[in-house]
PDB file of N, CA, C and O in Angstrom:
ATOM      1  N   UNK A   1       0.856  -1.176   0.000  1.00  0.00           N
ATOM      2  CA  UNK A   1       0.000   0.000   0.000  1.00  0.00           C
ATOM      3  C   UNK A   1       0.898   1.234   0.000  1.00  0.00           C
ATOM      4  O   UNK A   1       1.538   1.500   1.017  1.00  0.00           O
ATOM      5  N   UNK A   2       0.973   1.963  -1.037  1.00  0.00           N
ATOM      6  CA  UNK A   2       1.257   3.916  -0.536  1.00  0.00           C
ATOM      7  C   UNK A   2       1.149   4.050   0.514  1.00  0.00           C
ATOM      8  O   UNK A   2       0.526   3.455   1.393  1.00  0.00           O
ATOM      9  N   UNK A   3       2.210   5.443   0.456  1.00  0.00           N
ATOM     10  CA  UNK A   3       2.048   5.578   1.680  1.00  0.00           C
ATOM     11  C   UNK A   3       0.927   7.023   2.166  1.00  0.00           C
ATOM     12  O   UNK A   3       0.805   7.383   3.337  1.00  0.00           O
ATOM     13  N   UNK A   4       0.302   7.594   1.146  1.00  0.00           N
ATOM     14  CA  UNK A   4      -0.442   8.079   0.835  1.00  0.00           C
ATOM     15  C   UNK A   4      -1.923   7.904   0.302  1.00  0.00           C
ATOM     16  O   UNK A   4      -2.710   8.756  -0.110  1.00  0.00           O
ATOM     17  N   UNK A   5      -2.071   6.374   0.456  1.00  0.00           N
ATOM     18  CA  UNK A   5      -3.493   5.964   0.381  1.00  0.00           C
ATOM     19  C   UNK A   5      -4.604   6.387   1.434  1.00  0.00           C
ATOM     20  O   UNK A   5      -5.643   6.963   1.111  1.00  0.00           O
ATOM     21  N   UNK A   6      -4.328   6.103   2.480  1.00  0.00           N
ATOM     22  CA  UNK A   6      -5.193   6.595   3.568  1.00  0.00           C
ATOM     23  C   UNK A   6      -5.163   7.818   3.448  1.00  0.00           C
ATOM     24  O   UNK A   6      -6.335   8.135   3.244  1.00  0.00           O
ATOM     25  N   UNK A   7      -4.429   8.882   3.448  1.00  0.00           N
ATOM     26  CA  UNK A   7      -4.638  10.812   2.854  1.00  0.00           C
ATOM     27  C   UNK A   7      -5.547  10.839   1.629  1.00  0.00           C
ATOM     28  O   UNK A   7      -6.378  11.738   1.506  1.00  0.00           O
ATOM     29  N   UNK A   8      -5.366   9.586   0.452  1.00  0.00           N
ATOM     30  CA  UNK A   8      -6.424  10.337  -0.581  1.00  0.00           C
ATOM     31  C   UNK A   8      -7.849   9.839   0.127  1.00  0.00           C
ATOM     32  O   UNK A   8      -8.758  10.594   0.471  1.00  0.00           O
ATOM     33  N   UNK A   9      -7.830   8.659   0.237  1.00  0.00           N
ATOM     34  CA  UNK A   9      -9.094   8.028   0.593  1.00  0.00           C
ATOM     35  C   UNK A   9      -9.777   8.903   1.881  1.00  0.00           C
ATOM     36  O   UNK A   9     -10.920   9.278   1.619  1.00  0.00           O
ATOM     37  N   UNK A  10      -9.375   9.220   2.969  1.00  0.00           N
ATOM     38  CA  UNK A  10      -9.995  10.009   3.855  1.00  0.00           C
ATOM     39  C   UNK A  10     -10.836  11.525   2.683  1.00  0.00           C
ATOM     40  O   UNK A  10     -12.017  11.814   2.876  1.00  0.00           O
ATOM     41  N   UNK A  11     -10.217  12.083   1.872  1.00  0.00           N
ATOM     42  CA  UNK A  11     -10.319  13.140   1.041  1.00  0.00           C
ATOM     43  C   UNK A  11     -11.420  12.575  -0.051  1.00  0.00           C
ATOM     44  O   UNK A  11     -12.339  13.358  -0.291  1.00  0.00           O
ATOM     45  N   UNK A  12     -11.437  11.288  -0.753  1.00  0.00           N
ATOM     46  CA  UNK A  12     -12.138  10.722  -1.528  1.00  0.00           C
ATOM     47  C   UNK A  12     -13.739  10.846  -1.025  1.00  0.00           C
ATOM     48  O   UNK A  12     -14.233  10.575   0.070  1.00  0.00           O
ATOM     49  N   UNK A  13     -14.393  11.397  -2.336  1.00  0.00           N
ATOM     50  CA  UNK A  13     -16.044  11.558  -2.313  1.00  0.00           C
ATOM     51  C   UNK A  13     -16.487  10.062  -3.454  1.00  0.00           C
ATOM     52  O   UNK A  13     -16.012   9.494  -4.438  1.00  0.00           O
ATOM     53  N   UNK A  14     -17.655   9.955  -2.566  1.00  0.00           N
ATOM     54  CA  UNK A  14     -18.309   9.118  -3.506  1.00  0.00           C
ATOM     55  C   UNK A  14     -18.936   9.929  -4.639  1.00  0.00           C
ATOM     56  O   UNK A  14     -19.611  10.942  -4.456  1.00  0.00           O
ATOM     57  N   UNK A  15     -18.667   9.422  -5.759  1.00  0.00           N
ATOM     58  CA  UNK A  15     -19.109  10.166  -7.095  1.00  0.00           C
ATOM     59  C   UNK A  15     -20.588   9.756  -7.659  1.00  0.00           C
ATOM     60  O   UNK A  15     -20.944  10.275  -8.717  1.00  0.00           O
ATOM     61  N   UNK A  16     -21.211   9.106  -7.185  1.00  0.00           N
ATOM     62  CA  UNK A  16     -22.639   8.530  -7.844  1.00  0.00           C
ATOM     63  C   UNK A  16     -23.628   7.644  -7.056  1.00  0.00           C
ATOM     64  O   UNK A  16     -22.892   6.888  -6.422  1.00  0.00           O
ATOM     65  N   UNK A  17     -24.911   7.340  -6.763  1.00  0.00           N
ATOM     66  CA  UNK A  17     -25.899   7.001  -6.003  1.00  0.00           C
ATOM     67  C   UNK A  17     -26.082   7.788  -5.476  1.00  0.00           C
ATOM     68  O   UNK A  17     -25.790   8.976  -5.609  1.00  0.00           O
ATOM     69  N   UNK A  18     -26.921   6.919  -4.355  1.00  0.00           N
ATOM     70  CA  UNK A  18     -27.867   7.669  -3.163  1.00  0.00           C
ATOM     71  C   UNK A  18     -26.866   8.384  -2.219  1.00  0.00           C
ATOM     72  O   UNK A  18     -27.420   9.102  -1.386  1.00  0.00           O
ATOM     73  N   UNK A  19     -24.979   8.328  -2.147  1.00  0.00           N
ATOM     74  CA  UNK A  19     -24.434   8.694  -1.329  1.00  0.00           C
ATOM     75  C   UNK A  19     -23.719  10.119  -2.256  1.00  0.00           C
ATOM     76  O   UNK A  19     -23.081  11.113  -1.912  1.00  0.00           O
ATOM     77  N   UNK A  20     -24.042   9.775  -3.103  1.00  0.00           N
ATOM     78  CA  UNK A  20     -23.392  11.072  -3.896  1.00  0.00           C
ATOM     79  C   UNK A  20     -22.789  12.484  -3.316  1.00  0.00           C
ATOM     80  O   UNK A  20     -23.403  13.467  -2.902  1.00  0.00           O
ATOM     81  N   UNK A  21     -21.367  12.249  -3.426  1.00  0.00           N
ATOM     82  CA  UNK A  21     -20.909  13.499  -2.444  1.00  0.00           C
ATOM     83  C   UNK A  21     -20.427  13.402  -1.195  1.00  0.00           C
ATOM     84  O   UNK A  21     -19.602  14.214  -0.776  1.00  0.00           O
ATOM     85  N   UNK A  22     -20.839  12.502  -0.538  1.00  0.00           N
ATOM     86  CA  UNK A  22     -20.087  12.161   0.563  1.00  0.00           C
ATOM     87  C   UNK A  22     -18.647  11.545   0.727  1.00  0.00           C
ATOM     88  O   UNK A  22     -18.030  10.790  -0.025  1.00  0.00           O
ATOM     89  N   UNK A  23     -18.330  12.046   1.832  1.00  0.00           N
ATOM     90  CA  UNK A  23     -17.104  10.927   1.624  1.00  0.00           C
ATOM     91  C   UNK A  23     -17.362   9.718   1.935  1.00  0.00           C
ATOM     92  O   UNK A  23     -18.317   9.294   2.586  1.00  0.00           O
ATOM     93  N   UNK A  24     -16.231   8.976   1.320  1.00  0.00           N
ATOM     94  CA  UNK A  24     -16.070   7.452   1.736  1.00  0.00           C
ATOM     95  C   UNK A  24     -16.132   6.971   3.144  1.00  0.00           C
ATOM     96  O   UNK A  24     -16.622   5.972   3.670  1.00  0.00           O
ATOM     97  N   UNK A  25     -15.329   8.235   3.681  1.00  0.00           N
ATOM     98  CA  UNK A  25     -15.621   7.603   5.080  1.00  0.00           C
ATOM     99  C   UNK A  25     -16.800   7.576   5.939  1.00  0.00           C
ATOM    100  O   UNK A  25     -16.941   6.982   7.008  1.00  0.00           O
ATOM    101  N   UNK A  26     -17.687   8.371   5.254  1.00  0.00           N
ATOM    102  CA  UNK A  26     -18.929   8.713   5.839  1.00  0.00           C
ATOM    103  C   UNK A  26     -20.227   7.865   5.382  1.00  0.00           C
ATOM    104  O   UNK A  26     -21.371   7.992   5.816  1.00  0.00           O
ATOM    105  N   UNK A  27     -19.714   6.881   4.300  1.00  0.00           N
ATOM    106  CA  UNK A  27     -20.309   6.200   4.272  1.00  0.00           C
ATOM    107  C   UNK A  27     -21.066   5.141   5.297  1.00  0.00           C
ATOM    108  O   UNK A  27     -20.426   4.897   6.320  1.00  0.00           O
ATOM    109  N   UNK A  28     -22.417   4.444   5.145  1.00  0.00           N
ATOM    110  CA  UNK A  28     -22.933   3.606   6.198  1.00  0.00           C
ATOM    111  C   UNK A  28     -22.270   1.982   5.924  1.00  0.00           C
ATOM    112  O   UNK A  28     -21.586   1.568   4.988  1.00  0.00           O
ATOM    113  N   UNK A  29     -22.722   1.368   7.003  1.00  0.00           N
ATOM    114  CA  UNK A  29     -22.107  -0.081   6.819  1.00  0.00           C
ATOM    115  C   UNK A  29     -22.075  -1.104   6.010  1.00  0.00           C
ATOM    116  O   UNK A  29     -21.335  -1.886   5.414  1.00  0.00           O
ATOM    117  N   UNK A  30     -23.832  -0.618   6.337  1.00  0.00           N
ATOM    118  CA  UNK A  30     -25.208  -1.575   4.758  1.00  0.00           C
ATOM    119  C   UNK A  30     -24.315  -1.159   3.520  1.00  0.00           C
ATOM    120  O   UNK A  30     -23.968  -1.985   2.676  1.00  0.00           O
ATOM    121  N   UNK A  31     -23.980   0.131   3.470  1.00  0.00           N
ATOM    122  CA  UNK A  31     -24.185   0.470   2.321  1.00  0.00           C
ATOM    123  C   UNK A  31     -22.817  -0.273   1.194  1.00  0.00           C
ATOM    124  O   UNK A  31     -22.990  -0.618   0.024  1.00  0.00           O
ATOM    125  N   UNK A  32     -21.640  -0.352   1.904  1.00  0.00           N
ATOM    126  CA  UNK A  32     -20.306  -1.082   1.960  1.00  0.00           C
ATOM    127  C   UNK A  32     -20.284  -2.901   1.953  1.00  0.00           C
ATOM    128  O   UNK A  32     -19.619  -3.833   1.501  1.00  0.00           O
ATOM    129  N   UNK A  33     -21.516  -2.627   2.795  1.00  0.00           N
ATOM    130  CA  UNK A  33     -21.867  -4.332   2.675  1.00  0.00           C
ATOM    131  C   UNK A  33     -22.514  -4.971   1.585  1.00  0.00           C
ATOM    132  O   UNK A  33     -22.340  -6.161   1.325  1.00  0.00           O
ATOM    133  N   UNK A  34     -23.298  -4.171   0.907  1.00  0.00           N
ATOM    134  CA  UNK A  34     -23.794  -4.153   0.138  1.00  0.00           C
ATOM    135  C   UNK A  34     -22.740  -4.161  -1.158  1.00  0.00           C
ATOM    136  O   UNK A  34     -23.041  -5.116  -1.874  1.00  0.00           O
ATOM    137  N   UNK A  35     -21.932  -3.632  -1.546  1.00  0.00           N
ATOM    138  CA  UNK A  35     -21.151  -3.413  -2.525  1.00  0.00           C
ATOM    139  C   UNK A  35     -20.073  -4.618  -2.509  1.00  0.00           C
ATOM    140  O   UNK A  35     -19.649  -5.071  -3.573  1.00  0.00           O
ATOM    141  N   UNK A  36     -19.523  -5.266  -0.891  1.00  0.00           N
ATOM    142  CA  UNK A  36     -19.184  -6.200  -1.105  1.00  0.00           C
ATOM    143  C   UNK A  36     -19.526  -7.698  -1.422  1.00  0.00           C
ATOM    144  O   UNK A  36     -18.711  -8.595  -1.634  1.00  0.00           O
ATOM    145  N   UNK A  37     -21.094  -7.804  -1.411  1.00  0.00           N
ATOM    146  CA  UNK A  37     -21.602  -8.279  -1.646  1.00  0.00           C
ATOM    147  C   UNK A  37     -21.790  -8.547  -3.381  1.00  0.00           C
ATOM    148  O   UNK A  37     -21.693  -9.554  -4.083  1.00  0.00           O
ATOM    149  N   UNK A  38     -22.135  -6.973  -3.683  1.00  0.00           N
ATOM    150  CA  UNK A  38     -22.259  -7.032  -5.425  1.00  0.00           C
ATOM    151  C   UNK A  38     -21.450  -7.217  -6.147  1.00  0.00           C
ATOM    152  O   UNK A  38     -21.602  -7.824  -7.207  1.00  0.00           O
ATOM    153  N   UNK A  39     -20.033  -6.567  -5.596  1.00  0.00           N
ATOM    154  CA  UNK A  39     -18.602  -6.008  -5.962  1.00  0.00           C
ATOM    155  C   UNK A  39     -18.186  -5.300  -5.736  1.00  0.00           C
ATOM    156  O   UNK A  39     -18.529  -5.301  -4.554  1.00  0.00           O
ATOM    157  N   UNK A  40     -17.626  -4.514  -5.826  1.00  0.00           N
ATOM    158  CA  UNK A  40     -16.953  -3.197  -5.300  1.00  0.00           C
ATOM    159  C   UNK A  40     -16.219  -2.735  -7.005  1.00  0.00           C
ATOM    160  O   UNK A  40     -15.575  -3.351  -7.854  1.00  0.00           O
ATOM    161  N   UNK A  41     -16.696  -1.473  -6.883  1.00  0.00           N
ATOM    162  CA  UNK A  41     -15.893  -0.886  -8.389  1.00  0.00           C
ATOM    163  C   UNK A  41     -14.784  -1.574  -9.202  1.00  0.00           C
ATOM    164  O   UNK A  41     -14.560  -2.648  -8.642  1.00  0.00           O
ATOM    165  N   UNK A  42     -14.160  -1.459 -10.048  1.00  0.00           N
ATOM    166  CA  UNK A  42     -12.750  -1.631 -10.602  1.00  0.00           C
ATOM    167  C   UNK A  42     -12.331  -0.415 -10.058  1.00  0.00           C
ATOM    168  O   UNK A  42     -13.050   0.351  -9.417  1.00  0.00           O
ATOM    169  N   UNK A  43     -10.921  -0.222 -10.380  1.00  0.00           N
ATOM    170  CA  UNK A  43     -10.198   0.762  -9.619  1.00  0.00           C
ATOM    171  C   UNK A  43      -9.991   1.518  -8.727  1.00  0.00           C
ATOM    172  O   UNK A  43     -10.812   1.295  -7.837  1.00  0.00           O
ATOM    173  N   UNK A  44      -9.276   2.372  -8.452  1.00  0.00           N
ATOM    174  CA  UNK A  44      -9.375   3.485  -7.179  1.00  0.00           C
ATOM    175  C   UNK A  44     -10.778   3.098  -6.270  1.00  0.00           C
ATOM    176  O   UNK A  44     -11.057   2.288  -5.386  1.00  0.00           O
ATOM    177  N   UNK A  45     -11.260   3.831  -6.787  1.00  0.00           N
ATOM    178  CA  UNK A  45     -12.713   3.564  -5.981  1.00  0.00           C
ATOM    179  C   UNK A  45     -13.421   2.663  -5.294  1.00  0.00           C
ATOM    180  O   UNK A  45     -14.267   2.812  -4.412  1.00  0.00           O
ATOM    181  N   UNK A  46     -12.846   1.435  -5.951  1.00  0.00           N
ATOM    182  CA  UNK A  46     -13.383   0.062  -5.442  1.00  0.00           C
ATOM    183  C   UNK A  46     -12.511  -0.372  -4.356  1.00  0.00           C
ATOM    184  O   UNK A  46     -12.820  -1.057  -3.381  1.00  0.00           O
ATOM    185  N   UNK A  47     -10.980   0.300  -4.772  1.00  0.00           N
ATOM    186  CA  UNK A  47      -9.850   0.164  -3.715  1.00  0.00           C
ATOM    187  C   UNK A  47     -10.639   1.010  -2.452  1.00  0.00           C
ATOM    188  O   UNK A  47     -11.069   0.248  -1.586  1.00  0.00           O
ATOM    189  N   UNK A  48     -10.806   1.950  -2.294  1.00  0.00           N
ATOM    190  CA  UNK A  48     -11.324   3.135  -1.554  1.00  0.00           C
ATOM    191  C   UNK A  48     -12.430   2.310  -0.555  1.00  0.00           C
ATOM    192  O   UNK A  48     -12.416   2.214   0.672  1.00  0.00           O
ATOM    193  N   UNK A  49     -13.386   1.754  -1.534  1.00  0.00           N
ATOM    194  CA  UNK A  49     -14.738   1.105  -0.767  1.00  0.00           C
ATOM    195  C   UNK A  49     -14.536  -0.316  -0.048  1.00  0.00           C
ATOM    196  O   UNK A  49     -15.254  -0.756   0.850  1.00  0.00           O
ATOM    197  N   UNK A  50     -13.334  -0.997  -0.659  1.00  0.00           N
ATOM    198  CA  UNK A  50     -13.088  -2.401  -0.014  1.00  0.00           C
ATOM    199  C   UNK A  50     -12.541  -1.863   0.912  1.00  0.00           C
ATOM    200  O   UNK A  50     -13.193  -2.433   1.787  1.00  0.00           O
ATOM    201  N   UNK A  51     -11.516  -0.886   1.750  1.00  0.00           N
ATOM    202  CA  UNK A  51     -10.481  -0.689   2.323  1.00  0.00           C
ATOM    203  C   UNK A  51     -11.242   0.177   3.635  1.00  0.00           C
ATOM    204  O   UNK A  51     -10.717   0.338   4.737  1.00  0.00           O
ATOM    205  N   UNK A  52     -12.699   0.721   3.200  1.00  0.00           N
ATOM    206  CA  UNK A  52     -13.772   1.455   4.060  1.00  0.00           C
ATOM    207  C   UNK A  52     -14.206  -0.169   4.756  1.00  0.00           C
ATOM    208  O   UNK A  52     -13.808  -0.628   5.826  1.00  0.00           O
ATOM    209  N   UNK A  53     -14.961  -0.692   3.949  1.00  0.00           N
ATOM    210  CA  UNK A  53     -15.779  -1.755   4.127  1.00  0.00           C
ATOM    211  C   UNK A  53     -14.526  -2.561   5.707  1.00  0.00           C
ATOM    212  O   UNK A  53     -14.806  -2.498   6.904  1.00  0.00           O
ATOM    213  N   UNK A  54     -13.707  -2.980   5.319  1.00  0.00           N
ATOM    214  CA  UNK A  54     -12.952  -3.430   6.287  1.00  0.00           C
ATOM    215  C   UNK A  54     -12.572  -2.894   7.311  1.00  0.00           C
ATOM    216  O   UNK A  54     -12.356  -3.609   8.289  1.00  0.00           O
ATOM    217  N   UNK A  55     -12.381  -1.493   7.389  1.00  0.00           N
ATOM    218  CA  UNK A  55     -11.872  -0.689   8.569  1.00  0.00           C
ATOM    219  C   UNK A  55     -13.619  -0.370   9.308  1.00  0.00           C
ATOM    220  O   UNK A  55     -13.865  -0.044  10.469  1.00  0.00           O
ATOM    221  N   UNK A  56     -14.443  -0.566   8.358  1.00  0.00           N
ATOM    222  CA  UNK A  56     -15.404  -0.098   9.343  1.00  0.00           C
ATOM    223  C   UNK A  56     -16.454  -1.795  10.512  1.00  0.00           C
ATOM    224  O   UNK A  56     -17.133  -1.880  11.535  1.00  0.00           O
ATOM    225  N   UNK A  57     -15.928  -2.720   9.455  1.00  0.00           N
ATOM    226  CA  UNK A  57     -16.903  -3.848   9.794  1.00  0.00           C
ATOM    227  C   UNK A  57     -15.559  -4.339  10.816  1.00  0.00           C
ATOM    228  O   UNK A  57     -15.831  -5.489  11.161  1.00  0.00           O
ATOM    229  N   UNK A  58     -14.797  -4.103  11.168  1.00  0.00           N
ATOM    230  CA  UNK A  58     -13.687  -4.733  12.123  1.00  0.00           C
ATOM    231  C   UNK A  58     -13.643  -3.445  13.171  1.00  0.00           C
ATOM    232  O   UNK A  58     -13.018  -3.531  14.228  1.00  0.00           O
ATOM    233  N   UNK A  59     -14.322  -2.307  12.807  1.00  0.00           N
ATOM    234  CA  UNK A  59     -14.430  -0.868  14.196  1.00  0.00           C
ATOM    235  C   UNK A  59     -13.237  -0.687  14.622  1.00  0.00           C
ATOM    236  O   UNK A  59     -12.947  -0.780  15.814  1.00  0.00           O
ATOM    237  N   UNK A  60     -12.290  -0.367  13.570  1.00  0.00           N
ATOM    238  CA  UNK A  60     -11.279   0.383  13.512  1.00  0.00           C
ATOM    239  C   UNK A  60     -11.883   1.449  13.309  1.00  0.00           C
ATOM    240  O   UNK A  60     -11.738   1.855  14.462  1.00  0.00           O
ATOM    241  N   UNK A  61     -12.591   2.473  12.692  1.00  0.00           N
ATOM    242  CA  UNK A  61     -12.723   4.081  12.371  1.00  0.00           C
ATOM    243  C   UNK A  61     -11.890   4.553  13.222  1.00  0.00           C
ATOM    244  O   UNK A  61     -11.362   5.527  12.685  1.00  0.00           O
ATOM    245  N   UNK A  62     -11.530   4.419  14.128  1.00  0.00           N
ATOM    246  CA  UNK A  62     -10.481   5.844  14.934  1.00  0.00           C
ATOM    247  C   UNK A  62      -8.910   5.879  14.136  1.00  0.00           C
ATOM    248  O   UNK A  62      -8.124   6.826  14.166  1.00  0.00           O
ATOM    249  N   UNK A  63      -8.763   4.874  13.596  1.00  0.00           N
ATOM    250  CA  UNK A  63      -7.707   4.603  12.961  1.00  0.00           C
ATOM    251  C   UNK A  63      -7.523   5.928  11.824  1.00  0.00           C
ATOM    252  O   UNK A  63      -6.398   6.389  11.633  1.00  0.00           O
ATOM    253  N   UNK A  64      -8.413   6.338  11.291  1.00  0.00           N
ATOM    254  CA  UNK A  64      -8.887   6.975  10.663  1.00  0.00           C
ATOM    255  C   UNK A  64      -9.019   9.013  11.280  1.00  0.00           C
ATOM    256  O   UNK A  64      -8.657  10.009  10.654  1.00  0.00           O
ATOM    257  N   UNK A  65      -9.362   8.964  12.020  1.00  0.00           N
ATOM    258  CA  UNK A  65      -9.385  10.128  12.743  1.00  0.00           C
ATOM    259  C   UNK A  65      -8.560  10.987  12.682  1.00  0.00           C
ATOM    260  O   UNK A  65      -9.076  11.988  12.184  1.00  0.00           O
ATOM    261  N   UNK A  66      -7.202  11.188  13.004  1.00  0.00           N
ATOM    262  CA  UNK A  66      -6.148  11.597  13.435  1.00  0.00           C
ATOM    263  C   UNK A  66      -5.878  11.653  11.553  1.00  0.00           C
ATOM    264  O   UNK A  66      -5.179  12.650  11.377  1.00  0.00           O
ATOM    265  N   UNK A  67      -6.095  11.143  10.506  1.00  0.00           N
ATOM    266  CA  UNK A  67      -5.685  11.431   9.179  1.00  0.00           C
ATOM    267  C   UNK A  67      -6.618  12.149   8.894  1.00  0.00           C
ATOM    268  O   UNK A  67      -6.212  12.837   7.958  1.00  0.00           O
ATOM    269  N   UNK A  68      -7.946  12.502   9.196  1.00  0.00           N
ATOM    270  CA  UNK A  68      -8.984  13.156   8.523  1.00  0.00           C
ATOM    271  C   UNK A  68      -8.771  14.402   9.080  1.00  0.00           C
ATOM    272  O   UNK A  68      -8.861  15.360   8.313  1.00  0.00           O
ATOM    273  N   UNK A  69      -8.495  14.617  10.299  1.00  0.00           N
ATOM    274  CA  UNK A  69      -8.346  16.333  10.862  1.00  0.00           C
ATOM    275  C   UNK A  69      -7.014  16.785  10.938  1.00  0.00           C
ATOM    276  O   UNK A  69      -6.700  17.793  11.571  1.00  0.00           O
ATOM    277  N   UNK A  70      -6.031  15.911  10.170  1.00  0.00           N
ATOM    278  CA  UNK A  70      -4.929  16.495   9.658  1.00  0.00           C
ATOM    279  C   UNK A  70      -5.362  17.074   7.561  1.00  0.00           C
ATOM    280  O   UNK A  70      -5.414  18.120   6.914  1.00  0.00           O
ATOM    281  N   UNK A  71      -5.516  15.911   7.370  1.00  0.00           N
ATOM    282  CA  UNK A  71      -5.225  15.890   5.803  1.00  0.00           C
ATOM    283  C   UNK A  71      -6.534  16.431   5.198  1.00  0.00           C
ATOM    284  O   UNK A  71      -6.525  16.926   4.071  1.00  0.00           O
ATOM    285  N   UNK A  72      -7.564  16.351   5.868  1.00  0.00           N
ATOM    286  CA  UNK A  72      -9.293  16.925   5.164  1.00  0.00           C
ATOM    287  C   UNK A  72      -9.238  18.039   5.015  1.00  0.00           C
ATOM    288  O   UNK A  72      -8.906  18.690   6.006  1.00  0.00           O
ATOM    289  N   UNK A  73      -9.520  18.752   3.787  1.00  0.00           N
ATOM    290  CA  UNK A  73      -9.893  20.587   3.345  1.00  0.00           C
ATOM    291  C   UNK A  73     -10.432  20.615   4.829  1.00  0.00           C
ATOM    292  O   UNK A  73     -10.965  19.587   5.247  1.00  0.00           O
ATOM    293  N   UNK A  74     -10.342  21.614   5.581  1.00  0.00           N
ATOM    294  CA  UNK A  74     -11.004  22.098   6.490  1.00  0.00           C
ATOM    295  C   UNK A  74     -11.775  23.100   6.203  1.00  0.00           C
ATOM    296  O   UNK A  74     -12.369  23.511   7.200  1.00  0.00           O
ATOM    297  N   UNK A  75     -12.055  23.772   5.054  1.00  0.00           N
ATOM    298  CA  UNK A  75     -13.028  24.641   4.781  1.00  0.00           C
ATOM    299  C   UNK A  75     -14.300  24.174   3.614  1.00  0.00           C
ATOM    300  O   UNK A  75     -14.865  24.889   2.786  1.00  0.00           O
ATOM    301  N   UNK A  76     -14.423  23.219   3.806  1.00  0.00           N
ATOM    302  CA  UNK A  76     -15.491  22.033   2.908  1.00  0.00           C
ATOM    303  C   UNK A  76     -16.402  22.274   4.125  1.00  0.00           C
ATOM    304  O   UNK A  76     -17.486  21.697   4.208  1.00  0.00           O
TER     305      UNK A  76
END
């Protein structure tokens, strides 16, 4: 993994559906479960949503924290 994956992905918006615009990380559980279920994208994105899906169904998110209120636009 980069060592800059977790900086884009915290920054990464979902681009299409019902979550449109949000970030990845703000995504719900169903909703991740759901995709691993169907598939998860090809590329980036699918990287982005498998890599959510796992940090959130194992309740790591804090892992996460400390990169989002460093590396997140703070004026979004």
């Amino acid at each position: 993994m980069k060592s800059d994956f977790l900086i884009k992905l915290v920054r990464a918006r979902m681009p299409f559906g019902q979550y449109k615009g949000r970030y990845i990380t703000q995504l719900p559980v169903h909703y991740l479960e759901w995709f691993n279920r169907k598939g998860f994208p090809k590329g980036q994105l699918g990287q982005y949503l498998a890599t959510m899906y796992e940090i959130k169904t194992n309740g790591l998110d804090q892992i996460l924290r400390p990169i989002i209120q460093q590396f997140r636009n703070r004026n979004e």
